[in-house]
C-alpha positions, 0 to 999 in steps of 0.5 A: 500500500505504501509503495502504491501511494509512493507511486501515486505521488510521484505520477502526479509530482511528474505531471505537475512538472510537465504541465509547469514546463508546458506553460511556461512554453507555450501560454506565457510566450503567448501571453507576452506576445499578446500583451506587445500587441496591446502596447502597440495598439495603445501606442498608436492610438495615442499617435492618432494613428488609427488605422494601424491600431484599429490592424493590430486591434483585429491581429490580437482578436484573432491571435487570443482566438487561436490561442484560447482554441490552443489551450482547450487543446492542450487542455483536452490532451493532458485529460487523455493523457491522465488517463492513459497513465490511470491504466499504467497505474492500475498495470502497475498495482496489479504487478506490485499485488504478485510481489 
């Protein structure tokens, strides 16, 4: 029972691993280009310029659309893959009732 919850621990310490280094990767690069994008909007509607930020505007509409349908991705593959490991913990614990 003890090695079991050991196992069950450390699964779980390795997927918040995985999932810290996931967003660092990829939402928080995200979130910084989006957040450039709105500096440079703002820039340019202080400049009168408004066309180009009514542009950029329309850009980071559509860019946080793509990247909110990035995360829902990323989101739905690590379920799958909890699952996934759920079966090899259950292969494991079965292995380790033989013992």
């Amino acid at each position: 029972m003890l090695a079991e919850h050991f196992v069950y621990h450390l699964a779980a310490l390795e997927e918040r691993e995985r999932l810290a280094q996931d967003l660092h990767d990829h939402v928080a690069q995200d979130l910084v280009y989006l957040k450039i994008k709105a500096i440079l909007a703002s820039k340019l509607l202080e400049k009168g310029e408004l066309e180009r930020a009514q542009a950029q505007l329309q850009e980071l509409q559509e860019i946080s659309s793509a990247l909110c349908t990035g995360v829902r991705e990323r989101v739905n593959s690590l379920r799958t893959e909890v699952f996934s490991k759920s079966d090899s913990l259950d292969r494991l614990r079965e292995y380790l009732d033989k013992l």
